[in-house]
N, C-alpha and C positions, 0 to 999 in steps of 0.2 A: 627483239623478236616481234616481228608483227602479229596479226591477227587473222588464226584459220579462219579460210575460206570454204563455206559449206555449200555443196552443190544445190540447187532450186529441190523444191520438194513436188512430185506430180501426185496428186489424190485426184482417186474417184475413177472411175471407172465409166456410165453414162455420161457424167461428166468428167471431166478434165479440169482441175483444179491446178496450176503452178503459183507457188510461194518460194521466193527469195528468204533465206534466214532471217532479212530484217525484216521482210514484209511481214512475216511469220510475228517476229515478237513486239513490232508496233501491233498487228493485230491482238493477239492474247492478252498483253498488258492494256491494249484500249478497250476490251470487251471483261476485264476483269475489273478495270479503274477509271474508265473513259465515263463523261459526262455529257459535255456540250463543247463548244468549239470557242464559244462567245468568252472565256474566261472567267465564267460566274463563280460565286465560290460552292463550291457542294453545299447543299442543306437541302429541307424540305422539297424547297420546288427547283430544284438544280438534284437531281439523284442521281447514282450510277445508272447508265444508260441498259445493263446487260443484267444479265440472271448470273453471276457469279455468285455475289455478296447472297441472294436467295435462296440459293439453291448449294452451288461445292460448300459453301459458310456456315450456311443454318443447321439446325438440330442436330449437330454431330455428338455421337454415346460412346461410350466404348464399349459397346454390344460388339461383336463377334458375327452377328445375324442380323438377317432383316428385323426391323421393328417400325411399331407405330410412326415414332417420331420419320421415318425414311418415308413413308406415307404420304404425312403432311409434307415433308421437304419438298416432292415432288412436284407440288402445285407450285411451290418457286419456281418449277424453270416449265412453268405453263402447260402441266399434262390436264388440267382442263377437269379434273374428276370433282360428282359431286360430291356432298356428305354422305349419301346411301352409298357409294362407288365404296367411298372411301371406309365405312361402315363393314361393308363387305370383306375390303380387303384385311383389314385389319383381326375378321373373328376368322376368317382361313388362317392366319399368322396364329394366331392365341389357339386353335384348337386343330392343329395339325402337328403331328408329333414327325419327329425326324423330318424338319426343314433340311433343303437341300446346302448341303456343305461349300461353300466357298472361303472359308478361311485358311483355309491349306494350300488354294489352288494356287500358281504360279500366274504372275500377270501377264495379263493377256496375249501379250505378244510373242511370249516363250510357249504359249500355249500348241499343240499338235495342230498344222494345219487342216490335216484331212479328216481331223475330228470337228470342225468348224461349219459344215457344208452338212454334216447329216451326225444325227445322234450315235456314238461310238457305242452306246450301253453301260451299265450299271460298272462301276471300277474305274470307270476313266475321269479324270477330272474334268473335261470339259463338258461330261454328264452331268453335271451340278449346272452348268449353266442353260443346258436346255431342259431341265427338270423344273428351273425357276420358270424362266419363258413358259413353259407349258401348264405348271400349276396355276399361276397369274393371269395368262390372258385364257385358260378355263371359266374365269368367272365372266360374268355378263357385264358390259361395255368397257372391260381391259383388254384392250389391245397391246402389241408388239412396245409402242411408243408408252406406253404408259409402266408398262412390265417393267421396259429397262431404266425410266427412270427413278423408278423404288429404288431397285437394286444397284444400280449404280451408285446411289447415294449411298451406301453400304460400303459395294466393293469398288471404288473407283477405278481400280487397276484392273478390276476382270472382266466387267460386265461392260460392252461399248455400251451407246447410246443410239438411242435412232428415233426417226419422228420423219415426218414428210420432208421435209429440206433434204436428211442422210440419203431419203429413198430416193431424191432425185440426182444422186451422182452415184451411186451403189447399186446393184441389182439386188432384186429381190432373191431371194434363196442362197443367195452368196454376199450377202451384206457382210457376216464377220468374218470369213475367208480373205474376202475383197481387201478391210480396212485390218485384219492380221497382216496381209502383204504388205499394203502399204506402210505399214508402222518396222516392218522386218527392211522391206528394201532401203527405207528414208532412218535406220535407224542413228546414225550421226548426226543428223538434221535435230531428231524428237530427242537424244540426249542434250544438246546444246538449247533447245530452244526450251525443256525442263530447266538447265541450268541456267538460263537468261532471267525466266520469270520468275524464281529463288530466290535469285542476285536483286532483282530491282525490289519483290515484295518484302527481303527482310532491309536492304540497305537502304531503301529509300519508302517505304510505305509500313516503317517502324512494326513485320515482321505481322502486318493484316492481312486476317484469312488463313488460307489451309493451301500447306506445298500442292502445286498442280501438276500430275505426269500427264505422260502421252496422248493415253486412250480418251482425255478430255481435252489434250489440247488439241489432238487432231479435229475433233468435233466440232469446237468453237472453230477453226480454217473453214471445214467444212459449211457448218453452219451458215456462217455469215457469208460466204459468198453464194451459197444458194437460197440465201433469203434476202441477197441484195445489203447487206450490210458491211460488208467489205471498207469499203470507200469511206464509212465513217469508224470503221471500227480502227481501220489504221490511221487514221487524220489525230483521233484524239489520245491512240496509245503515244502516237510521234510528239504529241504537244508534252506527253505526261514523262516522255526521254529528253526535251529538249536542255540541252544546258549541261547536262549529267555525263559523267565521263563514260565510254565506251563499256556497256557490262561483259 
């Protein structure tokens, strides 16, 4: 029995993003484990090239809720905040009672689409996610890009991600409508290429790190090609498959 073939995946909307299934998971696996090209060996001054290991890896709790530690994570994948930002965000967390609920919600992509595009109101799940968005970038220099990556690091399945790269293939006001379609229409694509990067982090990268779904791996597609990192991020994921039997 050979081996299903998965149609290209098209993301973005401003932009136009296509990815090949393997484009897809030489990418992932190169921005998850990808280094240098030259063959050095990892250490000090040979690091992983990407925010994975900083950011999906670091200060995982088994908090239920945003917390401090999601805070600090955030500076791994470069949201830029200083100590006082951070300062900030931390005593809204500590002294606001009934944070908004995402632990029940369904992930993202089972989410109601036309609740995506404008806030449904109190009862509906996907009110927790613009409750968070709006508490968050309430405070003074949290913005949209800074918001979702607290909470991201919390909820990885609910809460996309976004930052100026997302904003340049997504529009603005339909950013998670936009990347809920994307993930609904390509969703054969985003199960196999979940199940690709499973396969190679536990059978061949002795099970480092934390499972990666959809809603971040469309990000990291996104990402790297509109910040121009494409081209190395699949060169080094290809070197880190080379030899390995088909996953």
């Amino acid at each position: 029995m050979g081996t299903p073939s998965y149609l290209p995946a098209s993301l973005g909307r401003k932009s136009i993003i296509n990815y090949t299934i393997d484009e897809a998971t030489n990418a992932v696996i190169g921005y998850a484990f990808g280094t240098d090209l030259a063959g050095n060996a990892y250490g000090p001054n040979v690091a992983y090239s990407y925010a994975w290991h900083s950011f999906d890896v670091m200060l995982n709790t088994a908090d239920d809720t945003v917390v401090p530690e999601d805070v600090l994570a955030s500076t791994g994948l470069n949201s830029g905040i200083t100590s006082e930002v951070m300062l900030r965000i931390i005593a809204l967390l500590e002294c606001t009672s009934g944070l908004p609920d995402l632990g029940q919600v369904a992930d993202f992509w089972a989410l109601d689409p036309g609740a995506l595009s404008k806030d449904p109101g109190a009862g509906a799940p996907e009110h927790e996610l613009w409750a968070w968005h709006r508490m968050l970038t309430s405070l003074s220099e949290v913005g949209g890009a800074v918001a979702s990556k607290i909470v991201h690091h919390r909820h990885p399945t609910v809460m996309p991600l976004w930052d100026s790269k997302i904003g340049m293939a997504y529009n603005p006001g339909d950013t998670w409508l936009e990347i809920h379609n994307d993930l609904t229409v390509n969703a054969s694509f985003f199960s196999e290429l979940e199940r690709r990067f499973e396969v190679f982090r536990q059978n061949h990268r002795g099970g480092d790190g934390v499972e990666t779904k959809r809603l971040r791996l469309l990000d990291i597609l996104v990402w790297g090609a509109m910040a121009g990192k494409r081209t190395h991020m699949e060169a080094v994921g290809k070197a880190q498959l080379a030899g390995l039997p088909p996953l």
